[in-house]
N, CA, C and O atoms as a printed pandas DataFrame, in Angstrom:
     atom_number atom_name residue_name chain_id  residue_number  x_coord  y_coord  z_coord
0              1         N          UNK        A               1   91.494   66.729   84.561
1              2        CA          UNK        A               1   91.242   67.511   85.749
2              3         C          UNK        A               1   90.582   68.831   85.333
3              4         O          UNK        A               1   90.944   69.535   84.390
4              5         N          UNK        A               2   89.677   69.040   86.076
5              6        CA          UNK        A               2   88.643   70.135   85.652
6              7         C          UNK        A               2   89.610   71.427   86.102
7              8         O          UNK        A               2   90.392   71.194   87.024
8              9         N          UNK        A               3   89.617   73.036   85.406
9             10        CA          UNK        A               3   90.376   74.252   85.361
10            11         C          UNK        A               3   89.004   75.226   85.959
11            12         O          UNK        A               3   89.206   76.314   86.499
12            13         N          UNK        A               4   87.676   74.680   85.777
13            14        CA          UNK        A               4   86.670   75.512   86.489
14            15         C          UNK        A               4   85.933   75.304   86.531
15            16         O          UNK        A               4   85.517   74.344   85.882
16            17         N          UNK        A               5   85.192   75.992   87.292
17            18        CA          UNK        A               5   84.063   75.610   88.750
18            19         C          UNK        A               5   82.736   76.318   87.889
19            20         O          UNK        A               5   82.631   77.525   87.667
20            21         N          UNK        A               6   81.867   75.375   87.513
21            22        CA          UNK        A               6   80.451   75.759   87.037
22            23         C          UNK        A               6   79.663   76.771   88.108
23            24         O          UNK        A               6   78.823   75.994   88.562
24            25         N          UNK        A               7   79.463   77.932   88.714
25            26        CA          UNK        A               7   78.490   78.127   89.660
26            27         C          UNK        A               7   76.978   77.070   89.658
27            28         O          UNK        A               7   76.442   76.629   88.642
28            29         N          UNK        A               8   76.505   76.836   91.130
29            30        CA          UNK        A               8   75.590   76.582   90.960
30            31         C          UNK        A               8   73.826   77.240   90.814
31            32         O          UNK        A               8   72.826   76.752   91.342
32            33         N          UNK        A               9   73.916   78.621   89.817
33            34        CA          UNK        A               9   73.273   79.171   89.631
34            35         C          UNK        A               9   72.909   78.624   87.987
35            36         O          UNK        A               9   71.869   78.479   87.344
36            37         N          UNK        A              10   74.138   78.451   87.759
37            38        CA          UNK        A              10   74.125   78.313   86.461
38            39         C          UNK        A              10   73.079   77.051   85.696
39            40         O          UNK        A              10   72.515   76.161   86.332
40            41         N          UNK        A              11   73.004   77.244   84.225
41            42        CA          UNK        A              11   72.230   75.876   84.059
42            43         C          UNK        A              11   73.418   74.296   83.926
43            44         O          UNK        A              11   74.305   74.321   83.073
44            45         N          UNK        A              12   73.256   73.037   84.868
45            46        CA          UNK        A              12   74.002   72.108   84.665
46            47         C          UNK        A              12   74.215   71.312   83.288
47            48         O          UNK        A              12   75.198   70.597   83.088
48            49         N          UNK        A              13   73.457   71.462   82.607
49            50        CA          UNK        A              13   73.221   71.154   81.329
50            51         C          UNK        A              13   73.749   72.297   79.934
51            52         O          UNK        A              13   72.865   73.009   79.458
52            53         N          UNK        A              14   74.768   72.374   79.522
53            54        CA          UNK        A              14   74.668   73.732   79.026
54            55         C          UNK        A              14   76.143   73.039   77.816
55            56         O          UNK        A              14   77.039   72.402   78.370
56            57         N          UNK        A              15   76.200   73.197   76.671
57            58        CA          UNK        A              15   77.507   72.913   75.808
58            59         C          UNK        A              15   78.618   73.587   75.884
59            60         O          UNK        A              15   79.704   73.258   75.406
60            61         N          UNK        A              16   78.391   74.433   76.418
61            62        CA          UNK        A              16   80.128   75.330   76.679
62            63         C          UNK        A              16   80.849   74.603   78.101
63            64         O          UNK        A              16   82.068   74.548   78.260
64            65         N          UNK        A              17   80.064   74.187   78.864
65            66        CA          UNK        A              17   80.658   73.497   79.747
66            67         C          UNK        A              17   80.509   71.924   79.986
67            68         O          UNK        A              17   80.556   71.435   81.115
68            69         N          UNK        A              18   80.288   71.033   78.595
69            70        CA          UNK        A              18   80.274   69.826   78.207
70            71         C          UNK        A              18   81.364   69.510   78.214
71            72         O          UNK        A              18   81.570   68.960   77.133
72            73         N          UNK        A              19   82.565   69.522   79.017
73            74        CA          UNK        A              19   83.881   69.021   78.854
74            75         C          UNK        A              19   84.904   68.830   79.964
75            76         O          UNK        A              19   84.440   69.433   80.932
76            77         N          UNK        A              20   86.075   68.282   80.297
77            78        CA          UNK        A              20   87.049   68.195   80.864
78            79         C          UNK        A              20   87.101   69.011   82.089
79            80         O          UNK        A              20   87.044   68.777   83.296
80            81         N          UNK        A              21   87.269   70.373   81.114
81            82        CA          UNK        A              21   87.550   71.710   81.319
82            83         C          UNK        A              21   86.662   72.310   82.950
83            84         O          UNK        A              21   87.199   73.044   83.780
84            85         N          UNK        A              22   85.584   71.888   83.025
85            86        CA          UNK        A              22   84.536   72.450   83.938
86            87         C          UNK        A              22   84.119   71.736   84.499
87            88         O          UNK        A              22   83.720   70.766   83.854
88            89         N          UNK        A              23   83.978   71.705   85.549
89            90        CA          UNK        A              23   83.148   70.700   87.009
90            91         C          UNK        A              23   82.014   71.883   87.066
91            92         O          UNK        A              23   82.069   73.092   86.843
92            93         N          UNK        A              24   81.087   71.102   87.417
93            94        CA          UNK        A              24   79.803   71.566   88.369
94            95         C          UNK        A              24   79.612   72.154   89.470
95            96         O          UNK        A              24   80.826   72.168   89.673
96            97         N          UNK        A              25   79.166   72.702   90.460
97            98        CA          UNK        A              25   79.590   72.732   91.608
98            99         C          UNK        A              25   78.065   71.749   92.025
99           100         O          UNK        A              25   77.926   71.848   93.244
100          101         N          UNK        A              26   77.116   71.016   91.522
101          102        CA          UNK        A              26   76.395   70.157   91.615
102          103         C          UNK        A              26   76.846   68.761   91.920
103          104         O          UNK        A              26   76.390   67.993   92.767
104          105         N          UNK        A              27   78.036   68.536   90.893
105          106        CA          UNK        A              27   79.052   67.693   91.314
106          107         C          UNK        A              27   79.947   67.215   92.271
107          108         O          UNK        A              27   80.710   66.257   92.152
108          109         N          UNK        A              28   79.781   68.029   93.327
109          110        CA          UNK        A              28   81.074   68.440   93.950
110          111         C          UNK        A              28   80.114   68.389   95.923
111          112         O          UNK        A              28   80.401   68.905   97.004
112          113         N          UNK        A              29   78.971   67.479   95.438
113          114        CA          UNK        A              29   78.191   67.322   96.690
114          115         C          UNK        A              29   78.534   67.166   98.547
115          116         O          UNK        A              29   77.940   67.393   99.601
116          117         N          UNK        A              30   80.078   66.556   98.019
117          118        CA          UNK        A              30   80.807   66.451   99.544
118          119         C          UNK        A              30   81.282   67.966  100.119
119          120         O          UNK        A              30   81.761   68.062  101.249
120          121         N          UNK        A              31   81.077   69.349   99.086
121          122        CA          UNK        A              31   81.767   70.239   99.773
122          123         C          UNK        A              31   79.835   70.953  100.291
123          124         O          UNK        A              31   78.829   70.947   99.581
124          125         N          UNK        A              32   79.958   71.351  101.411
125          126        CA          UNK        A              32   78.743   71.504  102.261
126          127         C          UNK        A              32   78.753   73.318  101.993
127          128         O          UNK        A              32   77.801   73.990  101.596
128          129         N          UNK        A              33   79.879   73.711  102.284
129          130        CA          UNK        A              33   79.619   75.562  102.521
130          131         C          UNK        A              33   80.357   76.428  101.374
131          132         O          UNK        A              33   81.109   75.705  100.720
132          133         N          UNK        A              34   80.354   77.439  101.052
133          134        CA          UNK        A              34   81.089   78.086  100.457
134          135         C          UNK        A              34   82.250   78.388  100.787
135          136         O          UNK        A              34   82.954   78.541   99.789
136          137         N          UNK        A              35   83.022   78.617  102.170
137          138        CA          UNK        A              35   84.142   78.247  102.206
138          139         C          UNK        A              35   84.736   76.943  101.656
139          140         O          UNK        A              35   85.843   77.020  101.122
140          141         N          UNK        A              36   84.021   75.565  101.740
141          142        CA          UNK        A              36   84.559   74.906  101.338
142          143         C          UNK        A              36   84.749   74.496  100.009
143          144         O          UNK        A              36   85.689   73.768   99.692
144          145         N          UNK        A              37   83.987   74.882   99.278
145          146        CA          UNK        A              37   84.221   75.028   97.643
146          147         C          UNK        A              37   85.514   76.197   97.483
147          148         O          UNK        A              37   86.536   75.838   96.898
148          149         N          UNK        A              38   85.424   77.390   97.950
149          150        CA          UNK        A              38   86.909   78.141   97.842
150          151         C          UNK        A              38   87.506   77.099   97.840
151          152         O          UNK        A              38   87.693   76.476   96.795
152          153         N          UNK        A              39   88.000   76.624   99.195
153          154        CA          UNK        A              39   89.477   75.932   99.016
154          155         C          UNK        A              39   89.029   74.345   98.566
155          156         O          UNK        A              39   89.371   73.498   99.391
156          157         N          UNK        A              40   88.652   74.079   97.937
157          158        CA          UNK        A              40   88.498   73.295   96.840
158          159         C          UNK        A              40   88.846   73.976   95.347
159          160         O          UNK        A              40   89.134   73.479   94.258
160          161         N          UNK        A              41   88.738   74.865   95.653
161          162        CA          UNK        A              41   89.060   75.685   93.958
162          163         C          UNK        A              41   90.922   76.022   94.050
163          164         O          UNK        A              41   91.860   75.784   93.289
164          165         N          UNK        A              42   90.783   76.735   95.510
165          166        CA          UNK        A              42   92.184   76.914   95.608
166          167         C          UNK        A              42   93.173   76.043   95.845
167          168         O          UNK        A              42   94.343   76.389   96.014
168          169         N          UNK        A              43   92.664   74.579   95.878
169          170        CA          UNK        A              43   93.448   73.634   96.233
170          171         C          UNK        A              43   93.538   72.905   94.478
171          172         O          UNK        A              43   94.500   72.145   94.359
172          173         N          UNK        A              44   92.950   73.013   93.604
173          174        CA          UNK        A              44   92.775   72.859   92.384
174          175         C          UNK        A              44   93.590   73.732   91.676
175          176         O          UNK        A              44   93.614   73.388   90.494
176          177         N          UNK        A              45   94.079   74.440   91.833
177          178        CA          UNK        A              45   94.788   75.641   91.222
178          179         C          UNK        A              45   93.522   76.052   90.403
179          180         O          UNK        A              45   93.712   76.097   89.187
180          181         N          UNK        A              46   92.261   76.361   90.841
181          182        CA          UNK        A              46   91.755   76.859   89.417
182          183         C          UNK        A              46   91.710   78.530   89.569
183          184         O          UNK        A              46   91.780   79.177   90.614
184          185         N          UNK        A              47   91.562   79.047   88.126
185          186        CA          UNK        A              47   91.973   80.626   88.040
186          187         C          UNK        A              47   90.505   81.212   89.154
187          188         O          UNK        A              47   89.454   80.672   89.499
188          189         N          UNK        A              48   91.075   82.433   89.403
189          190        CA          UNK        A              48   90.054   83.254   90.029
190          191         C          UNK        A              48   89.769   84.488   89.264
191          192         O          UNK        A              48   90.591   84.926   88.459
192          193         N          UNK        A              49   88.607   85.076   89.494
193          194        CA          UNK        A              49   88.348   86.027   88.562
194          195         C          UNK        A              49   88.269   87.237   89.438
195          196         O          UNK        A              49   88.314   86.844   90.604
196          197         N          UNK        A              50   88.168   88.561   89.378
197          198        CA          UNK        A              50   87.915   89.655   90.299
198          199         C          UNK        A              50   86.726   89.625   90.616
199          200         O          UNK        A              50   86.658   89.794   91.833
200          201         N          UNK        A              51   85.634   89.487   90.123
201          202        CA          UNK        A              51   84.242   89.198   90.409
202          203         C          UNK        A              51   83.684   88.143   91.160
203          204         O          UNK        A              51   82.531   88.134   91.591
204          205         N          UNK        A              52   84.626   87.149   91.324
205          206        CA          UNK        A              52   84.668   86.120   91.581
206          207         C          UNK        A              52   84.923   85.926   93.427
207          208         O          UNK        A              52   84.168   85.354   94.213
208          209         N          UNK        A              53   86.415   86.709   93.763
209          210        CA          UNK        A              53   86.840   86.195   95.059
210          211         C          UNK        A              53   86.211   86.632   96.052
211          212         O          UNK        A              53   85.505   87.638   95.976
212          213         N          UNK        A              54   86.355   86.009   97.034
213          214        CA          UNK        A              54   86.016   86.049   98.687
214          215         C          UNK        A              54   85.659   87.849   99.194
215          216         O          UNK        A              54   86.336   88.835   98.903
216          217         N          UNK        A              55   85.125   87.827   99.538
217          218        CA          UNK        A              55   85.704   89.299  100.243
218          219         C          UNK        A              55   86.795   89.229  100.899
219          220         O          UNK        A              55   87.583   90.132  100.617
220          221         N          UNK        A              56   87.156   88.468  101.702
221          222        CA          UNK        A              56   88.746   89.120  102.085
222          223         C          UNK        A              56   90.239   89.140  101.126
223          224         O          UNK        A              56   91.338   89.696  101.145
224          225         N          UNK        A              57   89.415   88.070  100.237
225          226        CA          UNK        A              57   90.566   88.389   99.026
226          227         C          UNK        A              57   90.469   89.537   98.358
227          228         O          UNK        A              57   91.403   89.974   97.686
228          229         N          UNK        A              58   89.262   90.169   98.489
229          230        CA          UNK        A              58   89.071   91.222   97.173
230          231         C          UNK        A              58   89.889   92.759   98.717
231          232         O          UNK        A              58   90.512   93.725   98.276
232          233         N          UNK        A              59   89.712   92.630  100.000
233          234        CA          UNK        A              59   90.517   93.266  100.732
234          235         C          UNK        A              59   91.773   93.361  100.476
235          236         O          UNK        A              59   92.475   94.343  100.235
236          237         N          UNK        A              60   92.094   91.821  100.577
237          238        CA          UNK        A              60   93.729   91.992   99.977
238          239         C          UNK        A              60   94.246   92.112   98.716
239          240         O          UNK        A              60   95.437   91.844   98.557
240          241         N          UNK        A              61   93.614   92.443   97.844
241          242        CA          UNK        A              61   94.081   92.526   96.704
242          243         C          UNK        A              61   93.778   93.690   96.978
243          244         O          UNK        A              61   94.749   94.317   96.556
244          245         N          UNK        A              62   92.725   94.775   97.620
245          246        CA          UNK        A              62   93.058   96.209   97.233
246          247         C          UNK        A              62   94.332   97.031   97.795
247          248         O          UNK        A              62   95.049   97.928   97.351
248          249         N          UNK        A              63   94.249   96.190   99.142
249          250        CA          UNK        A              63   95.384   96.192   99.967
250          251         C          UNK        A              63   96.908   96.679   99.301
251          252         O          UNK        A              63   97.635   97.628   99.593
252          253         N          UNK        A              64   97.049   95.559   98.251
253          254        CA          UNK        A              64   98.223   95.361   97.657
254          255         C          UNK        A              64   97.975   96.456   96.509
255          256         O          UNK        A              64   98.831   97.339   96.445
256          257         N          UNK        A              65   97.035   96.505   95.699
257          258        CA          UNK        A              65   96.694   97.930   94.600
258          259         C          UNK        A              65   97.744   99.087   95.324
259          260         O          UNK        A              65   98.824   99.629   95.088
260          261         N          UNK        A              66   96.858   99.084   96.185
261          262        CA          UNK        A              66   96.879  100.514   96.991
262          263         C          UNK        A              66   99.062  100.268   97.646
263          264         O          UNK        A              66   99.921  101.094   97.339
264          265         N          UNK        A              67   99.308   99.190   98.363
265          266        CA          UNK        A              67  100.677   99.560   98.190
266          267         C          UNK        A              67  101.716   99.514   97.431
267          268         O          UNK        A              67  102.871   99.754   97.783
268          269         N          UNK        A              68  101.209   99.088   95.966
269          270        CA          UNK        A              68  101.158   99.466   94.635
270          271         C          UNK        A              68  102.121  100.536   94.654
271          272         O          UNK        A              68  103.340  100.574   94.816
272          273         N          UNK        A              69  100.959  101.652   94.378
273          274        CA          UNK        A              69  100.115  102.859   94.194
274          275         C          UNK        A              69  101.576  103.793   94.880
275          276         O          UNK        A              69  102.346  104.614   94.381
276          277         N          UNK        A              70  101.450  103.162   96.266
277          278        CA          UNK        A              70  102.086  104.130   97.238
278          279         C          UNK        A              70  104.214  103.602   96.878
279          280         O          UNK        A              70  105.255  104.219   97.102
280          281         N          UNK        A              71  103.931  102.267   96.282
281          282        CA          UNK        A              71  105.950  102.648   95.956
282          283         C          UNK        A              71  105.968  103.249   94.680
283          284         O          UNK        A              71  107.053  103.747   94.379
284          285         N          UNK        A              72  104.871  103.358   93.670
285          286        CA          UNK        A              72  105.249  104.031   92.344
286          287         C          UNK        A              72  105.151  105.640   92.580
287          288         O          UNK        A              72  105.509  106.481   91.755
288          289         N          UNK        A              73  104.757  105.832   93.495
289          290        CA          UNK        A              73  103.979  107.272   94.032
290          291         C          UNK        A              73  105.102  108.754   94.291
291          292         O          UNK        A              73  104.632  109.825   94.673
């Protein structure tokens, strides 16, 4: 079971992602939108990166920073 999602910017052909480890998102032709690759990733458990998430994830994660911030405060 693949742990991560090749962008499809990337080149499909490439040796670091010759393995197990990495799906395509070339591969993955039944998901139509970018929402639906998210929850294809999130239904995969695969890791997310900060650069990586949704905008409303990157909301809620500042969200949570920030009430962080405010019980150590």
């Amino acid at each position: 079971m693949a742990k991560y999602l090749v962008d499809a910017n990337l080149p499909y052909y490439f040796s670091l992602w010759n393995n197990d480890d990495f799906v395509h998102v070339n591969d993955l032709a039944f998901l139509q939108t970018d929402s639906q690759i998210w929850d294809y990733c999130l239904s995969m458990r695969m890791p997310r990166w900060k650069g990586c998430l949704r905008e409303s994830d990157k909301q809620n994660e500042k969200q949570n920073e920030n009430e962080e911030l405010t019980r150590f405060s």
